[in-house]
Residue, then its C-alpha position, 0 to 999 in steps of 0.5 A: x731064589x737061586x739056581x742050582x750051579x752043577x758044574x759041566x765036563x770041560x768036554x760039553x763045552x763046545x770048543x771056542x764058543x763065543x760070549x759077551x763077559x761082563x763083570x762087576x760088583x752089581x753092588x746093587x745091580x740097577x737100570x744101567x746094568x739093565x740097559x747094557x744088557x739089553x743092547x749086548x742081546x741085540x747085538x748078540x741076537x745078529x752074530x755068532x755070540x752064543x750067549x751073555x755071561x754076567x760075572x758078579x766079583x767076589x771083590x773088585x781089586x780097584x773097590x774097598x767101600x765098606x757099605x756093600x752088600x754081601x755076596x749073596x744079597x748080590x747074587x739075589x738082586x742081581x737074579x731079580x734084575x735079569x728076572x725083571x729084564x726077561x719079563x719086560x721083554x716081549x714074551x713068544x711061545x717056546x721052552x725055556x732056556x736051559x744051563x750052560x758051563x756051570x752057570x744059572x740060566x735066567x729065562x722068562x716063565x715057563x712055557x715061553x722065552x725071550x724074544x728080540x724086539x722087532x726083529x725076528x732075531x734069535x733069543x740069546x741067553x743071559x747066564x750068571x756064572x758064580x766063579x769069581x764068587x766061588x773063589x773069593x777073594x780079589x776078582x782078577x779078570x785075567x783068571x776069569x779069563x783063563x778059567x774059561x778059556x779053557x773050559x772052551x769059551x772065547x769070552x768077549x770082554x765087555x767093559x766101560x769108557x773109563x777102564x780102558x783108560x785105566x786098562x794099563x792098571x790091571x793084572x796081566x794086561x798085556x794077555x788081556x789086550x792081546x789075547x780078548x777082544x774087548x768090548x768098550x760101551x760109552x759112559x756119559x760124559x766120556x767123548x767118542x773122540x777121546x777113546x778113539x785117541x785112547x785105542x790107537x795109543x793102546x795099539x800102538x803099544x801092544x798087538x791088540x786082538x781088537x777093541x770095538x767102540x759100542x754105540x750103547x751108553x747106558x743112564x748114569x746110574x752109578x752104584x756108589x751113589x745109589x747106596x749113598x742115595x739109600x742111606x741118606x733116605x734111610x736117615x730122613x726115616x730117622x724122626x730126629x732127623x726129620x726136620x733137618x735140612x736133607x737134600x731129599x728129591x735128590x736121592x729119591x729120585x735117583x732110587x726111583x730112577x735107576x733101581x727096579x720095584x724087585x731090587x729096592x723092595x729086596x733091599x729095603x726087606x733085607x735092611x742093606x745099605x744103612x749106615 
């Protein structure tokens, strides 16, 4: 299923509303998308954040693999999480959430909405934004950026441990590191202390809008291991390949660990990531 994705009159927008923004392949969205998510509403719910944009990359200049899945097999799975993650949460009586600049808006069944566990806190909603899709070709955040910038948005750069020590390699970094804030969560094995030191190197080199530290790190399910994971599960349904050696706990419990009942099931009915 896909929401219709009208694009609004820059006027609509109202003038620096702020967002979290956070992009990717989602090449398959799986359970530490999912748990980033949740934390990013948390925060969100507590703070003039208007809502979360998810920006799936139509391609990655840092990621050439060949067994990815196309645009809209993401799209799909990436709509099945997000439908998965509002019907986890716990459910109150409300509307539904509506659009916003041109995004599809992921909200619970109808005649209710989203809630913050335990808090009392408002629902934020979580928006997918089809731009970078649109446009095709190598996704750059910094035109990301820039298009929604002028649309109104004050996108809140949300990115992980590891690419702010590559932060430096993208395009136009310089604007990024002095015009966004950005949003660095934890990835296992990445020390606090060592994106610390990483952070002040960065401010001593640039005059950085600001770069938060998250206390969010999500399990570590990686996408490229999980399509490893599929295709050396679809070779054990191979009969020829049934009596050999395969390391077969290993990548299904990784599946089974990181990828929700909808998305594999959309996988597996789709036939993606085979060798």
């Amino acid at each position: 299923m896909h929401w219709p994705l009208p694009a609004l009159p820059e006027r609509d927008t109202p003038l620096n509303t702020r967002c979290y923004l956070f992009g990717g392949s989602f090449d398959p969205p799986h359970l530490g998308h999912q748990v980033l998510i949740q934390g990013l509403k948390r925060m969100a719910a507590g703070s003039a954040v208007d809502h979360i944009r998810i920006m799936p990359a139509a391609q990655s200049p840092f990621k050439t693999h060949r067994d990815h899945a196309e645009a809209h097999h993401r799209l799909a799975m990436l709509e099945l999480t997000l439908e998965t993650l509002a019907t986890e949460e716990a459910m109150v009586p409300g509307g539904g959430e509506g659009e916003s600049n041109g995004a599809a808006s992921v909200s619970a069944p109808e005649g209710r909405q989203n809630s913050v566990h335990d808090t009392g806190l408002r629902a934020v909603p979580v928006v997918i934004d089809t731009y970078e899709l649109n446009e095709g070709g190598i996704s750059y955040s910094v035109r990301t950026i820039r298009h929604l910038q002028k649309q109104g948005l004050d996108p809140i750069l949300v990115i992980g441990a590891d690419n702010l020590y590559g932060l430096e390699d993208w395009k136009e970094h310089t604007y990024l590191l002095e015009n966004v804030a950005i949003l660095v969560f934890m990835r296992e094995g990445q020390s606090l202390a060592g994106l610390e030191y990483q952070r002040g190197e960065l401010q001593k080199r640039y005059a950085v809008r600001s770069i938060e530290l998250l206390d969010i790190c999500p399990p570590g399910c990686a996408s490229s291991d999980i399509r490893q994971a599929l295709i050396a599960e679809a070779d054990l349904l191979n009969p020829e390949e049934a009596e050999q050696d395969h390391a077969e706990s290993f990548p299904r419990n990784l599946i089974a660990r990181c990828l929700s009942e909808p998305v594999l099931n959309y996988i597996k009915g789709h036939g993606l990531y085979q060798a």
